[in-house]
N, C-alpha and C positions, 0 to 999 in steps of 0.2 A: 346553160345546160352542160352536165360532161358527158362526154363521147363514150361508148362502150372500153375502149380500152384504154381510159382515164380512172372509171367506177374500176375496170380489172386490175389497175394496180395498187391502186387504192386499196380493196379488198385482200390484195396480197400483201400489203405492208401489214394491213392490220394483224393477218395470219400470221403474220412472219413475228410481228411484236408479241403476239397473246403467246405465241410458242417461246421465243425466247425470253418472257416473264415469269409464261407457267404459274402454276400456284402451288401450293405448299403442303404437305401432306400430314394431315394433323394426325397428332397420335393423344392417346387418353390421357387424362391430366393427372397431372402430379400433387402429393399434397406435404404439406409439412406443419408439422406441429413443435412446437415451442413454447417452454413456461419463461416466462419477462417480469422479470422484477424492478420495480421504480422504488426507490427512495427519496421523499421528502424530508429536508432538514425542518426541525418543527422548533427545536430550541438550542442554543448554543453558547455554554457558559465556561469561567472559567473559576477554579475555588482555589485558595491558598489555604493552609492548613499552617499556621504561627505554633502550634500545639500551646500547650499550657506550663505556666503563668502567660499572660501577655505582660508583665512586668521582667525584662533577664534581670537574673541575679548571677548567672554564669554568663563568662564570654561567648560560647557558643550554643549554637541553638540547627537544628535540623529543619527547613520548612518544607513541606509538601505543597506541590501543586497539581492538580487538575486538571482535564479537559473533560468536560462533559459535554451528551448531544445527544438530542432526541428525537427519530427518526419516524415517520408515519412510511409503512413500507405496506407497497400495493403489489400483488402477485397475479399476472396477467396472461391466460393461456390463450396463446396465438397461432391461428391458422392462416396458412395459404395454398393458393391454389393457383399451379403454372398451367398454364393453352401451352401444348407442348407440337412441335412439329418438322416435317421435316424440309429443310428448303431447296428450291425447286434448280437445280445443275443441270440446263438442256444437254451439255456433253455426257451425261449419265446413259443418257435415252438412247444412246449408240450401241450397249449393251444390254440395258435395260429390256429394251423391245424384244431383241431375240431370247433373250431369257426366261421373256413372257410369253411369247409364244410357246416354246418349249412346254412350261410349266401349265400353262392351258391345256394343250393336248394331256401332259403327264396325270393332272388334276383329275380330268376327264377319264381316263383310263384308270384313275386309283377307286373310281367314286363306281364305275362297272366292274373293279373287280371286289369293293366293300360290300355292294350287291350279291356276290357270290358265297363271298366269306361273313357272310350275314352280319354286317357292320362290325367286324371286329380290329376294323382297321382305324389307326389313331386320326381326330380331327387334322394333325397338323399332315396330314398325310392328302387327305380327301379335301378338306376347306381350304387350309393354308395355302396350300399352290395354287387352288384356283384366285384365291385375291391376292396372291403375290401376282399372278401369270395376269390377272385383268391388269393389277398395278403399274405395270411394267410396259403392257401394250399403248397404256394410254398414254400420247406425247404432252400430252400439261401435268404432268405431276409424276415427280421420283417415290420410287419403290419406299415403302416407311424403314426408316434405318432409326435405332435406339443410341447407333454411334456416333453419330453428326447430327441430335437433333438440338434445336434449340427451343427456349421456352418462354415466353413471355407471363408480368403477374397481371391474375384475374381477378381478384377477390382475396382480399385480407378483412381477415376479423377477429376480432380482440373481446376477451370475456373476461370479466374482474373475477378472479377466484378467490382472493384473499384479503383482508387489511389488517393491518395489526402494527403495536405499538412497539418499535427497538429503542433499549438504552444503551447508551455504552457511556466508559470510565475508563479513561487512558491516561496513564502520567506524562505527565509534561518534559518529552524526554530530551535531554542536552537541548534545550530551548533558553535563550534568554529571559532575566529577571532585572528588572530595573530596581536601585536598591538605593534610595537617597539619607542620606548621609550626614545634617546637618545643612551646607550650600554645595554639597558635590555629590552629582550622582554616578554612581559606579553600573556597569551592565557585568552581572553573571552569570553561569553556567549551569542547568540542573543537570547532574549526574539521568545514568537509563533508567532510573528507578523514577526519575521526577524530585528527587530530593535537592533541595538546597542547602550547603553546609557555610553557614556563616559562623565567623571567627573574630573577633573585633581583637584581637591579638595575631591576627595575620593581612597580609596584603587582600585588601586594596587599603584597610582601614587603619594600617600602622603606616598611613602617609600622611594622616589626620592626626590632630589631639583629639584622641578619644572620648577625652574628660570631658569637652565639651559636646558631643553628642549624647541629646535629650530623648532619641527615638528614630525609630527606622523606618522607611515607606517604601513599601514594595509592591511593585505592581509589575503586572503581566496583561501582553497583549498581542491575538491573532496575529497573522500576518495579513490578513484582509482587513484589520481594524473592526469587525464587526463585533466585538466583545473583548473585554477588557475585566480586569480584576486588581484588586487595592486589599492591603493588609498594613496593620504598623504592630513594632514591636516597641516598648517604651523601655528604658534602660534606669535602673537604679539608681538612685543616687549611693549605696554602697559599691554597686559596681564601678560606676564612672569614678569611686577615690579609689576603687583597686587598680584600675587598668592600666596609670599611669609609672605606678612603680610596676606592676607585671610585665611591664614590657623592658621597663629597663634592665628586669631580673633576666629576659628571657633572653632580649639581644643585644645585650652590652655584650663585647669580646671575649673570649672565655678564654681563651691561651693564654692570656695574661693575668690570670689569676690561678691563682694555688688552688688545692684539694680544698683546705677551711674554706675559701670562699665561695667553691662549686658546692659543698653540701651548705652553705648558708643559703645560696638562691632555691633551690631546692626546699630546703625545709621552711623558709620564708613561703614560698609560693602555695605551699600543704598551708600550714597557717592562716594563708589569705583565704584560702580555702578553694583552691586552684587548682584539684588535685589530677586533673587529666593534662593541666599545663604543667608542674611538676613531675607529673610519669614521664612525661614526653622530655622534657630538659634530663633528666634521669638517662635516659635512653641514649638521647644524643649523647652527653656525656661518655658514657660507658662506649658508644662505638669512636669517639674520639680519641680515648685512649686505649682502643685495640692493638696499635700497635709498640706498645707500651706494657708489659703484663704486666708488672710491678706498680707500675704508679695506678693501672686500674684495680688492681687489690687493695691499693693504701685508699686510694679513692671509695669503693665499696667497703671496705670496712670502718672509716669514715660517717659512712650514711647510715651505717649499723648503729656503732657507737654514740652521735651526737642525733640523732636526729630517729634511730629508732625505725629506720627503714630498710629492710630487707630484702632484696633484689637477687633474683636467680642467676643462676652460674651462667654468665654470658658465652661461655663455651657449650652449653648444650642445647643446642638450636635443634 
């Protein structure tokens, strides 16, 4: 059995705890609204574009590449809703309390003279203080403040508003292109456009005999590996018997040769019928002996005389 002032201090610990726990003083709940969009990938490919002939008869050729991807997109309007409150600071109540007394009698007094003034006096004047002033009196629970309150979540819920189909079509920008070669495979670079500019009369493939490659094999792949893409390009057999003297036209030494034999690689090269390869040796040409004027005049009229080509005044840029 316990003794009377065993149950008394008992019953005073308990006071003493409920007071310095206090409870928490809830305020109206809060809500918030949100639109939520999900994307599903639905399909994910990748397309090469070899353009046409897929036989080259020219050294070079422009490829496009792809990404494609198909998304099921879902639009989800989202609510919730916070228990908002404010939490209980026994050191509050050292203020609190006379505050609320004050505000009780003030309430009181506002509400007999609303009385007089035939309720023309505002709620926060006559209500407010009176449940500020109880608020305040009562030692389990601080005054509602909206500046320290916190809020826990009650209730979320999600409502499908939308589904619908996205495509998209992106170039395969500065991304690698696996480009095989005969027995060597080369890895190259698409420009931002997604374009591949292949050249069988430049590096990587003037490290090969040209002559013997029968066809190109290009392929493209994710970085995730989940799609993958394949293209061939098949190479002529008139091509492959040009290629091997067009390269000797193109990068055999050229200092060491006079004007007749710079407008012979030239006009050979038009012939072959190489004529973007020929602009280009042209060019180089002509800025070789820029600083030369003389020998680039003999040289330019040269290309006039024997070969019939006519090239703008390298002075007016």
């Amino acid at each position: 059995m316990f003794t009377r002032s065993t149950l008394g201090r008992i019953g005073a610990a308990l006071c003493g705890a409920l007071f310095l726990s206090g409870c928490a003083n809830q305020l109206p709940q809060r809500s918030e609204h949100e639109e939520r969009v999900e994307r599903k990938l639905l399909d994910h490919s990748l397309q090469i574009d070899v353009g046409e002939p897929r036989v080259l008869e020219l050294p070079q050729r422009r490829v496009r590449v792809h990404e494609q991807k198909t998304f099921e997109v879902t639009v989800f309007e989202v609510s919730r809703r916070y228990d908002r409150y404010t939490p209980y600071q026994p050191w509050r109540e050292l203020y609190e309390v006379p505050l609320g007394a004050f505000a009780v009698v003030a309430g009181i007094g506002a509400n007999a003279l609303n009385v007089v003034l035939l309720g023309s006096l505002p709620d926060s004047v006559t209500k407010d203080w009176i449940s500020y002033g109880f608020a305040g009196l009562n030692p389990f629970i601080n005054v509602e403040s909206n500046g320290r309150s916190q809020q826990n979540l009650a209730s979320l819920d999600e409502q499908r508003q939308d589904t619908r189909m996205e495509y998209s079509s992106l170039p395969w920008a500065e991304r690698s292109v696996l480009v095989k070669a005969s027995e060597q495979t080369h890895e190259l670079l698409t420009d931002r456009n997604g374009v591949l500019r292949l050249n069988l009369l430049d590096s990587p493939f003037t490290e090969q005999d040209v002559s013997r490659i029968g066809a190109l094999q290009l392929s493209v792949e994710d970085p995730q590996g989940s799609t993958r893409a394949d293209a061939s390009l098949l190479i002529s057999l008139t091509l492959r018997g040009k290629l091997q003297e067009a390269h000797t036209l193109i990068y055999d030494d050229l200092e060491d040769d006079d004007v007749e034999q710079w407008v012979h690689r030239v006009k050979r090269l038009s012939e072959l019928g190489l004529e973007e390869e020929a602009s280009e040796l042209e060019q180089s040409l002509i800025e070789l002996t820029r600083n030369d004027p003389e020998l680039q005049e003999s040289f330019l009229q040269a290309l006039l005389q024997d070969a019939g080509r006519l090239v703008a005044d390298p002075g007016n840029d």
